[in-house]
C-alpha positions as a LaTeX table, in Angstrom:
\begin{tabular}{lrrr}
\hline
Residue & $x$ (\AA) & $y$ (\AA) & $z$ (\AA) \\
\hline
Unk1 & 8.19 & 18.00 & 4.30 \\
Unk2 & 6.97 & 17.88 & 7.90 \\
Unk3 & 6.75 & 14.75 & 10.16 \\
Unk4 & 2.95 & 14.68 & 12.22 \\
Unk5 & 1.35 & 12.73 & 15.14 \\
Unk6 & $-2.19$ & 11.41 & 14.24 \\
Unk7 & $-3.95$ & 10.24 & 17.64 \\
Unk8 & $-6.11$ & 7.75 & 16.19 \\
Unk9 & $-8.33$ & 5.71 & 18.39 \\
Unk10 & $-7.12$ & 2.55 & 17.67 \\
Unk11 & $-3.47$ & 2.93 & 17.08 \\
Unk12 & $-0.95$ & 6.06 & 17.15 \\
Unk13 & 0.56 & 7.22 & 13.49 \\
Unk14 & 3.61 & 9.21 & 12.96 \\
Unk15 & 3.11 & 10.80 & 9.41 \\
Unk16 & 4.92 & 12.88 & 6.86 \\
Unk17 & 3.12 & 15.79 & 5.43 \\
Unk18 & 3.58 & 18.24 & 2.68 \\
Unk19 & 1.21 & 21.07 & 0.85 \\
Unk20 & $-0.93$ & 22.91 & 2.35 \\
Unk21 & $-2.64$ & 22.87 & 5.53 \\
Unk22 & $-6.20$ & 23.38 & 3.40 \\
Unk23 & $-6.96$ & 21.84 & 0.02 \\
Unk24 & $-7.63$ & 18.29 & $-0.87$ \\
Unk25 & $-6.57$ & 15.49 & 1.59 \\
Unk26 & $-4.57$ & 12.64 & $-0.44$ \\
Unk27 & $-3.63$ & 9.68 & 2.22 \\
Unk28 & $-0.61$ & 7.98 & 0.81 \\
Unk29 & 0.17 & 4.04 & 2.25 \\
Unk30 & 3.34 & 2.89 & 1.99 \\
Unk31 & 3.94 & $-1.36$ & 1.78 \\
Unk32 & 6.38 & $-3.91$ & 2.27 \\
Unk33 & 9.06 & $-3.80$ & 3.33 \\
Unk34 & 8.93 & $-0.29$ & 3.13 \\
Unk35 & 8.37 & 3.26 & 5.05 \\
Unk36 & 6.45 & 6.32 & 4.14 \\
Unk37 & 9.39 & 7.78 & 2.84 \\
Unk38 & 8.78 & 5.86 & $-0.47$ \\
Unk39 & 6.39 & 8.84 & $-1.61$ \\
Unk40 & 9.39 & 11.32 & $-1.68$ \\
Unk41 & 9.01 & 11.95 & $-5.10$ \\
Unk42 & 4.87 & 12.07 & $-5.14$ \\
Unk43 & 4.72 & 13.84 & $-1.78$ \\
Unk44 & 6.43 & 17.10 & $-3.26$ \\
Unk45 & 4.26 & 16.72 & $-6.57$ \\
Unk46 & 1.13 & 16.68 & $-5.42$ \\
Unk47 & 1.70 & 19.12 & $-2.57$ \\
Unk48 & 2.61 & 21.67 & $-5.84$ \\
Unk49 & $-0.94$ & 20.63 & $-6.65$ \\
Unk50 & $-2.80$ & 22.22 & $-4.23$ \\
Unk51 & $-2.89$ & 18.87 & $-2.77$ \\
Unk52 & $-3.18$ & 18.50 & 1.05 \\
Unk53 & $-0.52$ & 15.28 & 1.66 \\
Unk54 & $-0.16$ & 12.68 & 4.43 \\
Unk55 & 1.67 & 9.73 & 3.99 \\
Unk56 & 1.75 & 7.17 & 7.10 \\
Unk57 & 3.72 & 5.01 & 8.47 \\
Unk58 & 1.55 & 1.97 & 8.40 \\
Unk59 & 0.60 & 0.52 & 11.98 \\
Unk60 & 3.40 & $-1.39$ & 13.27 \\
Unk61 & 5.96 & 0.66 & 11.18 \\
Unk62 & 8.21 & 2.70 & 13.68 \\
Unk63 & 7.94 & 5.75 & 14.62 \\
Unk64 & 4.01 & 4.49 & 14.32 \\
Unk65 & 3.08 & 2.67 & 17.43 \\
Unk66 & 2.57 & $-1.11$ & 17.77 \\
Unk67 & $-1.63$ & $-1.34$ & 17.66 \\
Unk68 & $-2.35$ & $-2.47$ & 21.50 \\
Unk69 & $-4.99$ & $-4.83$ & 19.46 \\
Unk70 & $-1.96$ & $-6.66$ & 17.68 \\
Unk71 & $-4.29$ & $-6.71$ & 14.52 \\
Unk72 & $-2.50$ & $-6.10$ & 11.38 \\
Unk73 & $-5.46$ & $-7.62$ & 9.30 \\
Unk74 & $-6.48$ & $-5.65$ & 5.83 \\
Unk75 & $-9.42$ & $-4.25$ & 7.57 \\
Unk76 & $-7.53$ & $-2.96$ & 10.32 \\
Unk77 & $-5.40$ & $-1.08$ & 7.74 \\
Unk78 & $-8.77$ & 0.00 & 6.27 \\
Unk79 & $-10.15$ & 1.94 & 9.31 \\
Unk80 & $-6.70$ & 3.27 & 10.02 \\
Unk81 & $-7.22$ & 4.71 & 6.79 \\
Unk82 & $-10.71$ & 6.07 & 7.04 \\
Unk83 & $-9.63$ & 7.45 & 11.17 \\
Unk84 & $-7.22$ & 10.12 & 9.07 \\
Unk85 & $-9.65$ & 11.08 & 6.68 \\
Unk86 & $-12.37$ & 11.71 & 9.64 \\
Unk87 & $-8.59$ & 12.93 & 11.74 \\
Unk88 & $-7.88$ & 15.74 & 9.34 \\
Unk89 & $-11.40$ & 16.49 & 8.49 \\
Unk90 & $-10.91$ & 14.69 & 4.93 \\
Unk91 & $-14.01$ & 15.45 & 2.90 \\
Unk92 & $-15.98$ & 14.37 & $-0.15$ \\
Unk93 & $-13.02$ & 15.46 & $-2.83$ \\
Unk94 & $-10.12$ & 13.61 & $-0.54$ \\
Unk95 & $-7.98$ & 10.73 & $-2.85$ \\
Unk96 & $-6.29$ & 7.59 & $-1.81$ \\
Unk97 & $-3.12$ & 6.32 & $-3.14$ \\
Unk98 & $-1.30$ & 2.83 & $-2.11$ \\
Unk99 & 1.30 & 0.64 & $-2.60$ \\
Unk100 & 2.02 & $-3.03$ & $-2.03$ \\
Unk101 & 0.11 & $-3.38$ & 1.19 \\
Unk102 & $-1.00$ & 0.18 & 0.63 \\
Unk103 & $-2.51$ & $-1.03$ & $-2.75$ \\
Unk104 & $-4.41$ & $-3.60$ & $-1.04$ \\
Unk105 & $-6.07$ & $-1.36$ & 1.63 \\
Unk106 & $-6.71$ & 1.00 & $-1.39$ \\
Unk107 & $-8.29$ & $-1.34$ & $-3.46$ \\
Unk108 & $-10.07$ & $-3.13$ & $-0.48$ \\
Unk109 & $-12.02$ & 0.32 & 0.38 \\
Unk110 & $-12.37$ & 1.07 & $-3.45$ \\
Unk111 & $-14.88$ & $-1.76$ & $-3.04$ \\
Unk112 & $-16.45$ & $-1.21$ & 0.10 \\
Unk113 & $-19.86$ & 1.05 & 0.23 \\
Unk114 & $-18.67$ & 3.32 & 2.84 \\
Unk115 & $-15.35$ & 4.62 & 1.62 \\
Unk116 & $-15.17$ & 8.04 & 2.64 \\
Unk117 & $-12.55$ & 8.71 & $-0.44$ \\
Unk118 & $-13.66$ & 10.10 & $-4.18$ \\
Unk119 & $-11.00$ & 7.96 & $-6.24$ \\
Unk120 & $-8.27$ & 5.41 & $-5.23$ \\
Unk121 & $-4.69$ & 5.25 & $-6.82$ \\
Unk122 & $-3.30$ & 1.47 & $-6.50$ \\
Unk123 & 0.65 & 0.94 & $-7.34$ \\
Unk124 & 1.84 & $-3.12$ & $-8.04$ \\
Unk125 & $-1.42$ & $-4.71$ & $-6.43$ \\
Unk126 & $-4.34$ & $-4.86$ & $-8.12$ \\
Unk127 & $-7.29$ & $-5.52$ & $-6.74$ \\
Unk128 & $-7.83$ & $-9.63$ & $-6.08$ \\
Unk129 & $-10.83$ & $-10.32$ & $-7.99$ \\
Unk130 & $-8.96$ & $-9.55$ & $-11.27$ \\
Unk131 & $-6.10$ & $-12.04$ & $-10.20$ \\
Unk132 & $-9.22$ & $-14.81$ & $-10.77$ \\
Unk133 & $-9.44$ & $-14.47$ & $-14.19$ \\
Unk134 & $-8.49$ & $-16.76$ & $-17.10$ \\
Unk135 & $-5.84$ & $-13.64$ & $-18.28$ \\
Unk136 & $-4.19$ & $-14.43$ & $-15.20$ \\
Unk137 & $-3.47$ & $-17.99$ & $-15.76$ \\
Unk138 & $-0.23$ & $-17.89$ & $-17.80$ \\
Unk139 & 1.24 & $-16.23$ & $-14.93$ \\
Unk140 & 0.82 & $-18.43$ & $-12.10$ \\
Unk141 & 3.78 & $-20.91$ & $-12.67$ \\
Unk142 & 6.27 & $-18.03$ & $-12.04$ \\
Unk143 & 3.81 & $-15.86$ & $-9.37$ \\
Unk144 & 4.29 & $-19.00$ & $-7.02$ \\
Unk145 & 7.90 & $-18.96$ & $-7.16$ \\
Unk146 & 7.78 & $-15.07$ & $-6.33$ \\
Unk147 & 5.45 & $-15.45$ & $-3.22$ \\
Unk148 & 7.87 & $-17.56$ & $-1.48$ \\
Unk149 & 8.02 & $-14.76$ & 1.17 \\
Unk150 & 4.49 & $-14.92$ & 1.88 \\
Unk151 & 5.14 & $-18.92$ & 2.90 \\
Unk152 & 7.79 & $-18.12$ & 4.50 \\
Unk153 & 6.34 & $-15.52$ & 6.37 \\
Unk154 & 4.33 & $-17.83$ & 7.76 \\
Unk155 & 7.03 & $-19.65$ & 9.85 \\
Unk156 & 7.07 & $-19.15$ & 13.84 \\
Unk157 & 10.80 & $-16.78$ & 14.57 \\
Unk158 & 12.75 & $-17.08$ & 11.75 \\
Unk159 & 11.26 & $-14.04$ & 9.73 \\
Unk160 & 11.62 & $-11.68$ & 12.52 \\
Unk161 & 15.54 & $-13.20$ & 12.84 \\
Unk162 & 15.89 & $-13.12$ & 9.17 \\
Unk163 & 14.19 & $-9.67$ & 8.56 \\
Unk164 & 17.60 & $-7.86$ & 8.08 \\
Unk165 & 19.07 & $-10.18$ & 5.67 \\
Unk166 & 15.76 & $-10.74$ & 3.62 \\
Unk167 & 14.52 & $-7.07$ & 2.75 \\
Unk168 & 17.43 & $-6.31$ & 1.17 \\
Unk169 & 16.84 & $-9.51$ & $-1.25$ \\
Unk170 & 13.42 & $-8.68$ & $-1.67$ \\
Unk171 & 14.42 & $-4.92$ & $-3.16$ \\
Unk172 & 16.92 & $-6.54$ & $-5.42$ \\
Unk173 & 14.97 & $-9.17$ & $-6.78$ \\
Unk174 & 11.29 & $-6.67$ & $-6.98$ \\
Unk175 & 13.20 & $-4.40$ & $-8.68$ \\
Unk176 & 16.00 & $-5.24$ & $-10.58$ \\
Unk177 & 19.04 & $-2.28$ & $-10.99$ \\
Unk178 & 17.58 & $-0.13$ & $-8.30$ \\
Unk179 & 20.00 & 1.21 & $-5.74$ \\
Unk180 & 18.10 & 0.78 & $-2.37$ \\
Unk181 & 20.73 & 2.72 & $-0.56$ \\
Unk182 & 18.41 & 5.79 & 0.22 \\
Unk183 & 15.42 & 2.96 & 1.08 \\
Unk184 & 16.80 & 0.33 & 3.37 \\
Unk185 & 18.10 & 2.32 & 6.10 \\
Unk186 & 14.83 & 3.75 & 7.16 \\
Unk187 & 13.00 & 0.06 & 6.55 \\
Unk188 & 15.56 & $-1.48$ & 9.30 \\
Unk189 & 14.75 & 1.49 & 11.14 \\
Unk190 & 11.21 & 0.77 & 10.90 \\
Unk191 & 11.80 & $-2.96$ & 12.43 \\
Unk192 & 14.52 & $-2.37$ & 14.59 \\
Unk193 & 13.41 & $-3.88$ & 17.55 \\
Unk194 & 11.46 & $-7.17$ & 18.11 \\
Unk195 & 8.18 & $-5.85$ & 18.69 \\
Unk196 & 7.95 & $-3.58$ & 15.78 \\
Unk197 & 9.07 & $-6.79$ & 13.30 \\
Unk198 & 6.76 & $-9.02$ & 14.74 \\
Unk199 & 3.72 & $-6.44$ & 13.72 \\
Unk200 & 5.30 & $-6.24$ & 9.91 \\
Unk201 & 5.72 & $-9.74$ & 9.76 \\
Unk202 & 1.93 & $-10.00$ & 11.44 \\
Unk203 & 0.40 & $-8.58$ & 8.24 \\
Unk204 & 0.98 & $-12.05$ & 6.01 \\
Unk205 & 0.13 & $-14.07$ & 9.06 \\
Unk206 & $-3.03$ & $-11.85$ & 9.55 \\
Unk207 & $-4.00$ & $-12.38$ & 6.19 \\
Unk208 & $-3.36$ & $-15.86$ & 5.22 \\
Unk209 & $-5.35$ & $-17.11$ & 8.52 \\
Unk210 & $-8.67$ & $-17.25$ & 9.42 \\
Unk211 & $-8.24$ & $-17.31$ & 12.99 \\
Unk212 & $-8.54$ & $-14.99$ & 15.13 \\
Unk213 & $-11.00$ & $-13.35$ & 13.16 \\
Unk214 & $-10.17$ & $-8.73$ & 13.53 \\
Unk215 & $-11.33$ & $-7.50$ & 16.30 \\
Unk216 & $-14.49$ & $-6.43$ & 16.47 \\
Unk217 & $-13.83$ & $-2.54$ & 15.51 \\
Unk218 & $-12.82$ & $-3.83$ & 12.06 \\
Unk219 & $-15.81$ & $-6.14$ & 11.46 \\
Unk220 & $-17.08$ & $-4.23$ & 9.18 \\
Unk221 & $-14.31$ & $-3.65$ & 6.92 \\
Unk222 & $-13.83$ & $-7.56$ & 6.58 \\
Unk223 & $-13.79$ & $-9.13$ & 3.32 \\
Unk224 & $-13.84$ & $-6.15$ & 1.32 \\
Unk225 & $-10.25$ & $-7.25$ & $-0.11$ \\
Unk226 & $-11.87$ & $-9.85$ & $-1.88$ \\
Unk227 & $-14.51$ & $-7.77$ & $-3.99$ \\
Unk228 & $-14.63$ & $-5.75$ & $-6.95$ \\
Unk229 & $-13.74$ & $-1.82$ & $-6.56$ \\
Unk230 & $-16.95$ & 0.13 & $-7.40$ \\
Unk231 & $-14.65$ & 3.38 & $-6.82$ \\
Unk232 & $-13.06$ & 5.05 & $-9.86$ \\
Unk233 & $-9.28$ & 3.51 & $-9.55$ \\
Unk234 & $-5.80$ & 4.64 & $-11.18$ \\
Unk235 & $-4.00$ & 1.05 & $-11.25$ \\
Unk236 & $-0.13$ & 1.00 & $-12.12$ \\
Unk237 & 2.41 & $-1.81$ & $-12.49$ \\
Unk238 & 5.85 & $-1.74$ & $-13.61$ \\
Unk239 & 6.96 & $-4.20$ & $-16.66$ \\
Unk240 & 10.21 & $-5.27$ & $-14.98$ \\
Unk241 & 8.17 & $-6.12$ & $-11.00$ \\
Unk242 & 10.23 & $-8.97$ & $-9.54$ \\
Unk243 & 7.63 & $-9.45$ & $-7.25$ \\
Unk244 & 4.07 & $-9.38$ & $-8.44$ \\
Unk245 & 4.10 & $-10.55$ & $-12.44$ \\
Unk246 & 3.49 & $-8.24$ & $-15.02$ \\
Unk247 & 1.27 & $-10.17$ & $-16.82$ \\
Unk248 & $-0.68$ & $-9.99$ & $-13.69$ \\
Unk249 & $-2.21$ & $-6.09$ & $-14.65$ \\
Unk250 & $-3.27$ & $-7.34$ & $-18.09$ \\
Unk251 & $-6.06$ & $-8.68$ & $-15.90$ \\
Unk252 & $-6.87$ & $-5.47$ & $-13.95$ \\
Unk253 & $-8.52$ & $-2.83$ & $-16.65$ \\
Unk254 & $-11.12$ & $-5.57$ & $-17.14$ \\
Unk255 & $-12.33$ & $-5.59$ & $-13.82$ \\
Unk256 & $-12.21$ & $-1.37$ & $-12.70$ \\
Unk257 & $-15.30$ & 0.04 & $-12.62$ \\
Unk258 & $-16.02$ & 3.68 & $-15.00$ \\
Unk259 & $-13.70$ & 5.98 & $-14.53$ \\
Unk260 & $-10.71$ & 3.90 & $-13.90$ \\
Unk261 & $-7.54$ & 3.26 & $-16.11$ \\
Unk262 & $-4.67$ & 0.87 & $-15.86$ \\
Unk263 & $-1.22$ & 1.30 & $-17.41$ \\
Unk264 & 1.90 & $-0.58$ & $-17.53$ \\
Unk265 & 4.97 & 1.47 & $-16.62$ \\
Unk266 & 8.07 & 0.57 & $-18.45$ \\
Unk267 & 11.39 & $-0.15$ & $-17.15$ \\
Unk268 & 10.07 & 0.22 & $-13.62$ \\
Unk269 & 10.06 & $-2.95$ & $-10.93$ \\
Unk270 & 7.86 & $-3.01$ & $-8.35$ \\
Unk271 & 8.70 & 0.08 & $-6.34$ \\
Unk272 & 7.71 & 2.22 & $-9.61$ \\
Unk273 & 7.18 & 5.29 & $-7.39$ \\
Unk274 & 10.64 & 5.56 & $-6.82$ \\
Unk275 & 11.65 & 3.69 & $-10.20$ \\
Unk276 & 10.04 & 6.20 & $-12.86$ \\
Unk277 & 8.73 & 8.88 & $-10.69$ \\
Unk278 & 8.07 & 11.20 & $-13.06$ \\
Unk279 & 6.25 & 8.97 & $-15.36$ \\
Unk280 & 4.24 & 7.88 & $-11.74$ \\
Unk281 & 3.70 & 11.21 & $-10.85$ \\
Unk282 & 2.14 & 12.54 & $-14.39$ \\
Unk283 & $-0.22$ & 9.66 & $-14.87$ \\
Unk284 & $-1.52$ & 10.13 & $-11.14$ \\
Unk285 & $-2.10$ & 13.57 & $-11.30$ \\
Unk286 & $-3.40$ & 13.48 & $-14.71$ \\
Unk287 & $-6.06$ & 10.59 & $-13.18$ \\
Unk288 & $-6.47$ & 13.08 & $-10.29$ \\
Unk289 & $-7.72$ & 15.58 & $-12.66$ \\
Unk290 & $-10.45$ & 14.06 & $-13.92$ \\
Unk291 & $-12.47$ & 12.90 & $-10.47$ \\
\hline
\end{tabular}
């Protein structure tokens, strides 16, 4: 593993890397309340591959740099995204694989017409549209108690005060029996100081608001959370998530365009990469294999 600058227009990335210089580019995004070291376990795999890896940490996520824009809006994320595959010279056979907020910009370019990657990995968020159908609906009592957070995330101060006692409760209750101890040291690191928190808390506000609108460099990624993916798409969920419900990814194979495949991971909460990494690893590079 090596640790990278990307010099991106909009916003400065520190990245880990491992594999190859040359080969296939997979772009790995991390979520919340995480860091990039989360692919630890995938990183290594895919690098053995052949596989060309960079995994981010996600704008606002120190060592990244706070975005001078102060957007942390899904189509920000997006063209973050697409700036390292034009960065590192991605090409037609480069892969993208997310989680939580990761998932989200995944699946958000998975629908969008000019997303520069071949096939899309998503990890405990599929894509929205499938949340909107009738599968869903037993779900939805018990989803709204889990998305508390996002409410209170909402809420002028407090998160940013409350950050340090919170993530720890959100690991233990997304996914139940894990020992965080290797994981929550680097997330404090990652919002240690007040600016850094304010951007990681900025993503919910971002999203749940319609004002201000992105700024105007991410126009044209706008929206594209909210469609179908017309990419081929690897979803994953894991039977025991705490935060997202697993009844949830029934909903998701129904709604992937041809090529795509969704399984259910057992035993595994939400941060299944870490969870069942082995399991995670096999059923991503076997997906890999075939685009």
């Amino acid at each position: 593993m090596r640790e990278i600058t990307l010099e991106l227009d909009a916003v400065r990335l520190r990245a880990l890397t491992w594999g190859p210089d040359t080969g296939p580019l997979a772009v790995l995004l991390h979520g919340f309340p995480d860091t990039a070291r989360t692919w630890r376990h995938l990183g290594p795999a895919l690098a053995d591959a052949g596989w060309r890896v960079v995994a981010p940490f996600m704008r606002g996520y120190a060592p990244s740099a706070v975005p001078e824009d102060g957007s942390s809006h899904v189509a920000a994320l997006m063209d973050d995204a697409v700036a390292i595959h034009t960065r590192l010279d991605g090409g037609a056979d480069a892969v993208l694989i997310g989680h939580d907020w990761g998932a989200i910009t995944a699946n958000a370019l998975a629908a969008h017409p000019e997303n520069p990657f071949v096939a899309v990995a998503a990890l405990s968020v599929p894509p929205f549209p499938t949340l909107r159908t009738p599968a869903a609906l037993p779900a939805l009592p018990r989803q709204l108690r889990n998305s508390w957070y996002i409410l209170f995330n909402q809420l002028p101060v407090l998160p940013e005060r409350w950050a340090n006692r919170i993530v720890p409760r959100l690991w233990s209750d997304w996914s139940p029996g894990y020992d965080a101890a290797d994981d929550l040291p680097a997330v404090t690191a990652a919002m240690a100081d007040p600016e850094h928190r304010h951007a990681v808390i900025g993503y919910y506000r971002d999203m749940a608001r319609p004002f201000p609108r992105p700024p105007a460099r991410y126009r044209r990624w706008a929206g594209a959370e909210m469609r179908a993916p017309i990419t081929p798409t690897l979803y994953l969920h894991g039977d025991r998530d705490g935060c997202l419900d697993p009844r949830l990814a029934a909903s998701a194979a129904s709604g992937l365009p041809p090529g795509s495949a969704a399984h259910v991971v057992a035993g595994a909460g939400h941060f299944l990469q870490l969870e069942r990494p082995d399991e995670v690893n096999a059923r991503i590079l076997t997906f890999l294999a075939t685009v």
